[in-house]
C-alpha positions in Angstrom: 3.9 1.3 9.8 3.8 -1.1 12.4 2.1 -4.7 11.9 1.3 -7.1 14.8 2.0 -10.5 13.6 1.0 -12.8 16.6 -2.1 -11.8 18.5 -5.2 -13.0 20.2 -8.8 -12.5 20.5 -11.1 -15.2 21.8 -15.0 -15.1 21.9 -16.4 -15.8 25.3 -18.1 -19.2 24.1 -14.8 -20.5 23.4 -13.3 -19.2 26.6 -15.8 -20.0 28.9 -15.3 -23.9 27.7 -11.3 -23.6 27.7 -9.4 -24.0 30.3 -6.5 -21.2 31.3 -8.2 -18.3 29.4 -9.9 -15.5 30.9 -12.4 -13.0 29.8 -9.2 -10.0 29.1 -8.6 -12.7 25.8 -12.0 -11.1 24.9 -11.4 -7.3 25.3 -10.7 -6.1 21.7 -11.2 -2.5 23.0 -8.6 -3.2 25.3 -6.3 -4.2 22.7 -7.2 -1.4 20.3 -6.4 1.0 23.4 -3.0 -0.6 24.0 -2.7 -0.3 19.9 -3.1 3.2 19.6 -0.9 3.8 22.8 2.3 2.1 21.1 1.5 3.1 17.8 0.2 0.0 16.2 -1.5 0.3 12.6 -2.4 -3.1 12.3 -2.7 -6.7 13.9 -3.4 -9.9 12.9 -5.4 -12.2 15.0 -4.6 -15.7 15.2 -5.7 -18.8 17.0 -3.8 -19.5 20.3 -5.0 -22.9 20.1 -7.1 -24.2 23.2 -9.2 -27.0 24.6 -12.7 -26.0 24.4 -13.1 -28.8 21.7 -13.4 -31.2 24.1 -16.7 -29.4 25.7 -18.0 -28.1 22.8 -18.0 -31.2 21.1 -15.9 -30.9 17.8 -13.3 -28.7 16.8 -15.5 -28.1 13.7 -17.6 -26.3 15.9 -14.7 -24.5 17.3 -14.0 -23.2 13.7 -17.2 -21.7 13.0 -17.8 -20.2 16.1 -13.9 -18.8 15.9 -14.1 -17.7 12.2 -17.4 -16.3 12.8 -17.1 -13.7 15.5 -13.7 -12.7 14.1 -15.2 -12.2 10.8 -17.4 -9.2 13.1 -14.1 -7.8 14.6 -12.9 -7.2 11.1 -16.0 -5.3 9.8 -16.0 -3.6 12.9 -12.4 -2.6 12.9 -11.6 -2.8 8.9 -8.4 -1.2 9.5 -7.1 -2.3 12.2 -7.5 -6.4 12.1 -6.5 -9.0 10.1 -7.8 -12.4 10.5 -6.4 -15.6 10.4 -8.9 -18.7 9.9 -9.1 -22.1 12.2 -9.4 -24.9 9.6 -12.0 -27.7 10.9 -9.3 -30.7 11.2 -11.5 -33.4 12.1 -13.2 -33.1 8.7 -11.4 -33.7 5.4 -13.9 -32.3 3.6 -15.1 -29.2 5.8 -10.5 -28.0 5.4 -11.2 -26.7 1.8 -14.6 -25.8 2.1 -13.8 -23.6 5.3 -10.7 -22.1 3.8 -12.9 -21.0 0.9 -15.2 -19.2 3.0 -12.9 -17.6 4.9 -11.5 -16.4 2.6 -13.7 -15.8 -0.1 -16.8 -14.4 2.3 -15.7 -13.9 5.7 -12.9 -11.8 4.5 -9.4 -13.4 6.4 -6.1 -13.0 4.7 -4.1 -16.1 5.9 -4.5 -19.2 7.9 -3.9 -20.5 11.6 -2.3 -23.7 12.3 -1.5 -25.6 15.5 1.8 -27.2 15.1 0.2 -30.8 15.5 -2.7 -32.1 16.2 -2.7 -35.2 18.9 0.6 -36.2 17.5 -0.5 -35.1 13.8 1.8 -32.7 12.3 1.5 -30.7 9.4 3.2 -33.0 7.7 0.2 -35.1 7.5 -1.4 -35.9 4.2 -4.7 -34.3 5.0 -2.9 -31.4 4.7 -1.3 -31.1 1.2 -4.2 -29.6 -0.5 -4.7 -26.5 1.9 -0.8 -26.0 0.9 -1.8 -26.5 -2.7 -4.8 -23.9 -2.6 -2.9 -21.3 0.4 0.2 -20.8 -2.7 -2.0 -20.7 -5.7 -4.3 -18.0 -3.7 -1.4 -16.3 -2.1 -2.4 -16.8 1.5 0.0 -16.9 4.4 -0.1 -19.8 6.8 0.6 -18.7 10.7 1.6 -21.5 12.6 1.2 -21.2 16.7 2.0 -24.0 19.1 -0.3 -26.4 19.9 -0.8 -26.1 23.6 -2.9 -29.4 23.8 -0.9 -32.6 23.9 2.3 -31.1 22.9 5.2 -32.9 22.2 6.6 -34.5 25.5 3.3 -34.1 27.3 2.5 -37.6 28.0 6.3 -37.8 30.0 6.1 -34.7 31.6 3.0 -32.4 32.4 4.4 -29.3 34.7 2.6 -26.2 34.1 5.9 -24.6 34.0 7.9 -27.1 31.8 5.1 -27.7 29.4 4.5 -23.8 28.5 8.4 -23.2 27.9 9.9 -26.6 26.8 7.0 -28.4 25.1 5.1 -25.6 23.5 8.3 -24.7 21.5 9.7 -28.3 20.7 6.4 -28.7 19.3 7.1 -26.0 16.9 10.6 -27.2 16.6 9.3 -30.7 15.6 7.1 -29.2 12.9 8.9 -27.6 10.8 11.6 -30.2 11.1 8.8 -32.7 9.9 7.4 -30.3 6.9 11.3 -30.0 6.3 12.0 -34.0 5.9 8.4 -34.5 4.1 9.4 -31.9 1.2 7.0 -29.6 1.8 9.1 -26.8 1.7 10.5 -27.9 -1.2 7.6 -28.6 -3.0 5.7 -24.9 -2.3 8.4 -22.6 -2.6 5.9 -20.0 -2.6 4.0 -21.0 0.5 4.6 -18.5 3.2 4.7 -20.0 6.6 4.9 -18.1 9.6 6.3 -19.5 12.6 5.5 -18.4 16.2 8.1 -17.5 18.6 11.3 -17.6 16.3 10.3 -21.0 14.9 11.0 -22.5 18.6 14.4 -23.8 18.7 15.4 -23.9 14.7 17.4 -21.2 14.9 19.5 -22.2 17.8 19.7 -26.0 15.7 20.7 -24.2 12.6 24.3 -25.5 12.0 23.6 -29.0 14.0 20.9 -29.5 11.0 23.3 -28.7 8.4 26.3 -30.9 9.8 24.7 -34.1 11.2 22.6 -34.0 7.8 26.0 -33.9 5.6 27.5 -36.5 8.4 24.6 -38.9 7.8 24.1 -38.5 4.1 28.2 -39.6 4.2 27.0 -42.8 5.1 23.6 -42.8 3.0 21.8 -43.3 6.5 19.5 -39.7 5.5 17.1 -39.4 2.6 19.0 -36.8 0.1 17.5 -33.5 0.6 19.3 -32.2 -2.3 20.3 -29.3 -0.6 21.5 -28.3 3.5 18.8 -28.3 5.3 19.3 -24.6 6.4 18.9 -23.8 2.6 15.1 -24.5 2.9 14.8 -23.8 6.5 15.8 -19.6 5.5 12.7 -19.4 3.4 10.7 -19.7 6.6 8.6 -16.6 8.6 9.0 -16.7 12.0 7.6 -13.7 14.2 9.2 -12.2 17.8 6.4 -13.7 20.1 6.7 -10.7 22.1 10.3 -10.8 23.1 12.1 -8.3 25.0 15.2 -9.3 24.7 17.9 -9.4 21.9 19.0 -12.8 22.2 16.3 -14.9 20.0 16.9 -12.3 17.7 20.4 -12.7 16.9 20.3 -16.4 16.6 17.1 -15.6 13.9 18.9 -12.8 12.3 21.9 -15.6 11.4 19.7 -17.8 9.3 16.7 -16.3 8.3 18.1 -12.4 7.9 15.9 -9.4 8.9 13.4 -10.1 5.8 11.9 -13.1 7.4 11.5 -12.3 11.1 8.3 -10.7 12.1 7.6 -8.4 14.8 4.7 -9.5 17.1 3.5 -8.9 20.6 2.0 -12.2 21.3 -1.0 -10.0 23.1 -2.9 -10.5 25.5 -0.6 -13.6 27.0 2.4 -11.3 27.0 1.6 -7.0 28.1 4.9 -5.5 27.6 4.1 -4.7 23.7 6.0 -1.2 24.1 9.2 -3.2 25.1 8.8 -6.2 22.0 8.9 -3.2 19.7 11.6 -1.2 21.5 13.6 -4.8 20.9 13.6 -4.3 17.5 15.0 -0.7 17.4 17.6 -1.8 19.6 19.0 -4.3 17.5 22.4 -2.9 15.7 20.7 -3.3 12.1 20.2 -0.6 9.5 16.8 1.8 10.2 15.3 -0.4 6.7 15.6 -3.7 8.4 14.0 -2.5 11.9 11.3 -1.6 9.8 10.7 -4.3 8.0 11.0 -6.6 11.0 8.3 -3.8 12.5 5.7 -4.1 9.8 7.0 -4.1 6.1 7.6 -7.4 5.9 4.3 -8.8 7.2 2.7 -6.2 4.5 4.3 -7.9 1.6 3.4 -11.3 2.5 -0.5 -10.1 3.4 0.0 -7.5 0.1 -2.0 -5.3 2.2 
């Protein structure tokens, strides 16, 4: 079976009061078409993060209307969707309280994170009890890169730069920060899922590992108690579409076939046939491509 980790559907009333998004975001019948014609069973849909706070007044509002008209692509398409809730960040109170009715009533399965949030990161305090509930309730977090504000933004805005550098050092800069606040540590059962191979983790790998052992030398680094690779592996990370076997590789190294995820990263990136044929390209054993495919995003959903 194969399982789309990374994809996107927007309601119009959040594209229309976006910026960069267009109505094909909307086309669910479009994406069920290009489904069937590559031979994906399943696909979860996750929140590409986008502006439309900022007209629509709140990103609590965002969240409702989000979680709301994905909750009716579910019941229409029961087999074929998975959803993954927004989280109302701008109210303490409505995090729990939304996470509870996602997933008690609206029927998601995980959680969508941005990777920060105006120079917030997941890190953040206001945080720690959806990590709490999400591993006592068994519910995956997806993590995509926040595309507003990223990290680096306020240097350089280049609608080039920003999409391919700050987008993914965004990512990079989250997990490093969940990594140094313990959080990883602390929920050992929490399953994060990282967009595009984690950003640039995997490439960072050993540097992590020996400039941590250089500056714990000198006691100039809080003790981690372990290499910081040894909590990084735990990680998810899924393919973001890629076409290539290069990102792979580097992912492969440190996180091994069980924690990389295929996914399409549809409707930003079209060539879904080619993310998939990526995988059964790669010179692993027939169970890995499969688990990379699909198998590995059913355990963690326990579809």
């Amino acid at each position: 079976m194969i399982i789309d980790s990374h994809s996107h559907w927007l309601p119009e009333e959040i594209i229309n009061n976006a910026h960069f998004f267009h109505k094909g975001w909307a086309d669910i019948e479009g994406q069920v078409k290009v489904m069937d014609e590559v031979g994906v069973s399943k696909a979860v849909l996750s929140y590409p993060t986008s502006d439309a706070h900022l007209k629509l007044g709140s990103i609590s509002l965002v969240t409702k209307i989000f979680n709301d008209n994905i909750s009716k692509v579910i019941k229409r398409y029961p087999e074929r969707f998975i959803g993954a809730a927004v989280l109302p960040v701008d109210s303490q109170e409505g995090l729990l309280n939304e996470f509870k009715r996602a997933t008690e009533t609206l029927g998601f399965k995980a959680i969508s994170l941005a990777s920060s949030y105006n120079g917030r990161y997941l890190d953040d305090v206001m945080f720690l009890p959806v990590y709490k509930l999400a591993e006592e309730k068994n519910i995956p977090v997806f993590v995509h890169s926040q595309i507003v504000n990223p990290i680096g933004f306020e240097r350089v805005n280049d609608p080039l730069l920003t999409p391919v550098i700050e987008y993914i050092f965004d990512m990079t800069m989250c997990i490093g920060k969940l990594l140094m606040a313990d959080i990883f540590q602390q929920h050992p059962n929490l399953k994060f899922v990282f967009a595009n191979f984690g950003g640039a983790v995997p490439f960072l790998q050993h540097r992590f590992d020996t400039t941590y052992q250089m500056l714990r030398g000198i006691n100039f680094v809080k003790d981690l108690k372990a290499d910081p690779t040894q909590y990084l592996k735990n990680i998810y990370v899924d393919t973001g579409g890629e076409i290539t076997k290069t990102n792979f590789l580097l992912a492969l190294e440190l996180l091994g076939p069980e924690h990389i995820l295929w996914g399409s990263d549809w409707p930003a990136k079209k060539n879904v046939a080619g993310s998939i044929q990526a995988v059964k390209d790669l010179e692993i054993g027939q169970n890995s491509k499969e688990a990379i495919l699909g198998r590995n995003l059913e355990n963690i959903l326990v579809l």
